[in-house]
Backbone as CSV, one residue per row, in Angstrom:
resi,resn,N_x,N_y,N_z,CA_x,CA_y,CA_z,C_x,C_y,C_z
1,UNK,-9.163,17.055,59.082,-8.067,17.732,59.752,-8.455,19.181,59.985
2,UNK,-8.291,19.550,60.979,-8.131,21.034,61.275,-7.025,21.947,61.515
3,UNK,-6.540,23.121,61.354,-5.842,24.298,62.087,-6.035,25.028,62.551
4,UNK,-5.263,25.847,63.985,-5.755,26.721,64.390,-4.906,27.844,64.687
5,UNK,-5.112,28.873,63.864,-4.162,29.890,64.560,-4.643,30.943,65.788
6,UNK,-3.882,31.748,65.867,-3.937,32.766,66.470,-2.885,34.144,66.021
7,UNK,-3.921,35.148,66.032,-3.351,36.951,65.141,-3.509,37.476,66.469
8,UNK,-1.632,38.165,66.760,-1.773,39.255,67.965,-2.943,40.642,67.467
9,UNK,-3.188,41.050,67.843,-4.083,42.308,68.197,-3.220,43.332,67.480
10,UNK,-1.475,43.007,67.379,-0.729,44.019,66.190,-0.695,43.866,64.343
11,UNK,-1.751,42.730,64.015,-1.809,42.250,63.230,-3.177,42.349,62.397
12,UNK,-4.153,43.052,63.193,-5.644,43.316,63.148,-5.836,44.835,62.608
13,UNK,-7.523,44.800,62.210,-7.727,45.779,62.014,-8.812,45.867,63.144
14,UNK,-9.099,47.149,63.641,-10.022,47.417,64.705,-9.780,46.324,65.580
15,UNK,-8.804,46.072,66.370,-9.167,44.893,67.115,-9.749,44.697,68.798
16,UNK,-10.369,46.259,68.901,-10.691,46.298,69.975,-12.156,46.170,70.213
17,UNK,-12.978,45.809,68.625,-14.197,45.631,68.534,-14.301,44.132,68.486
18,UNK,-15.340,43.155,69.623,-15.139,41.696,69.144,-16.356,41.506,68.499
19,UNK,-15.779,40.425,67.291,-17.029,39.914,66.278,-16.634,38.918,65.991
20,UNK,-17.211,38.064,65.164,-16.910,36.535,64.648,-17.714,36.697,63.275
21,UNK,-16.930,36.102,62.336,-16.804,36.068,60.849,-16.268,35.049,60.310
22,UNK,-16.881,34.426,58.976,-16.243,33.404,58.320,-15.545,33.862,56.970
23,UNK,-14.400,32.701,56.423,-13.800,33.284,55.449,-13.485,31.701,54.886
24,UNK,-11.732,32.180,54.187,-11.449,30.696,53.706,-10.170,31.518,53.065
25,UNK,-9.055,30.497,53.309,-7.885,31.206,53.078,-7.375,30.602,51.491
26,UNK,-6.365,30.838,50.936,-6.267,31.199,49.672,-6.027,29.344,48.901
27,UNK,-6.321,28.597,49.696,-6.934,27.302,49.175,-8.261,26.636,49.410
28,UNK,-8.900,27.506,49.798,-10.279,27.668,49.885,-10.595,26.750,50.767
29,UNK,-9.710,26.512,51.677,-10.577,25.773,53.125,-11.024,26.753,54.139
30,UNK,-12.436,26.346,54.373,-13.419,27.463,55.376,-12.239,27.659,56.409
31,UNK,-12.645,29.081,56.843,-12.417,29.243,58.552,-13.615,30.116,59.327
32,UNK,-13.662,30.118,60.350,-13.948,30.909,61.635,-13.192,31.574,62.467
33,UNK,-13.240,32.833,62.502,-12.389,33.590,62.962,-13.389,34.372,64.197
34,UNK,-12.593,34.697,65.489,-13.246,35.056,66.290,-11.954,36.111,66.955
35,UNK,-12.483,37.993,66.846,-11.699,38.519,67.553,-12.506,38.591,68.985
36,UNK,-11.159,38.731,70.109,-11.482,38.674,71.487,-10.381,39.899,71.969
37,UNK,-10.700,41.129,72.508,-9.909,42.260,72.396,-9.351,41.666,73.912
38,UNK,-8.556,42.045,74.726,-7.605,42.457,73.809,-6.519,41.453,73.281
39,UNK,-6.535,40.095,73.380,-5.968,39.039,73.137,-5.506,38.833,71.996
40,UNK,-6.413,39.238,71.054,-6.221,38.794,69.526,-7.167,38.337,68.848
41,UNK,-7.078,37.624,67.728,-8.233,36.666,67.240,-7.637,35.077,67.268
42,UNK,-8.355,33.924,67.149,-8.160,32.809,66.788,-8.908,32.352,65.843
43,UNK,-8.487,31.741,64.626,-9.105,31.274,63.354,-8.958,29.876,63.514
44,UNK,-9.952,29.315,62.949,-10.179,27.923,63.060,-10.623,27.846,61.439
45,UNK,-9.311,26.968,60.569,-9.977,26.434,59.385,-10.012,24.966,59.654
46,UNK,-11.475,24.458,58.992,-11.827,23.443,58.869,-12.549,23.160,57.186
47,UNK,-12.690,21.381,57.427,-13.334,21.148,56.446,-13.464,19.710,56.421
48,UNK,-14.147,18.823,56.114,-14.078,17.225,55.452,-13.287,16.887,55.462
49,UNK,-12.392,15.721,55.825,-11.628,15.326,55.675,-10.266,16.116,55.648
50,UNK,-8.880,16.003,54.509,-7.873,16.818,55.028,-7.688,18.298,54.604
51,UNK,-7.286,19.069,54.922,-7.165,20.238,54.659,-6.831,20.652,53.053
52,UNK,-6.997,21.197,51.976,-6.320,21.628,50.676,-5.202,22.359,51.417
53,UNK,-3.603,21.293,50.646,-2.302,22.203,50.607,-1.797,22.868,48.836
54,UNK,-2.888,22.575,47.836,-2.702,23.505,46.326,-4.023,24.281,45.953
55,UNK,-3.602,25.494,45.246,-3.662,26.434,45.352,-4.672,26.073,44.077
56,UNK,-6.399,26.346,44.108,-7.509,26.147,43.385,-7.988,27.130,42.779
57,UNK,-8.769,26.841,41.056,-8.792,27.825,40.602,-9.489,28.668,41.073
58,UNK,-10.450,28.397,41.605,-11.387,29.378,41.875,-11.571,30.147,43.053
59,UNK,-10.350,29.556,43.851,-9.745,30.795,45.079,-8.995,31.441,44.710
60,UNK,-8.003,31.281,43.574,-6.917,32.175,43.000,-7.125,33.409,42.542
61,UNK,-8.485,33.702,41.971,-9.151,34.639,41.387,-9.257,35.768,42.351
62,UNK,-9.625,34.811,43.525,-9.947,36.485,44.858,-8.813,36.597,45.091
């Protein structure tokens, strides 16, 4: 399973510089995030199979 959001450009930091970066949100499923000025960014988390909806120890820590 995947999600995909999208962050207005009022929600960013520097968002008039575009870059692409990976992360993983606070259940530790990867994303890809790509800002596109002046639009915003769109994040794409993915992973194997379905997404984690509880909260793991070892993302809790960051």
């Amino acid at each position: 399973m995947r999600r995909l959001l999208w962050w207005p450009p009022t929600r960013l930091t520097h968002w008039w510089l575009p870059r692409a970066f990976r992360g993983a949100d606070e259940y530790c499923n990867p994303s890809i995030a790509v800002i596109i000025p002046p639009l915003g960014a769109v994040v794409w988390f993915w992973r194997p199979g379905p997404l984690r909806t509880e909260m793991r120890e070892e993302c809790a820590s960051l």
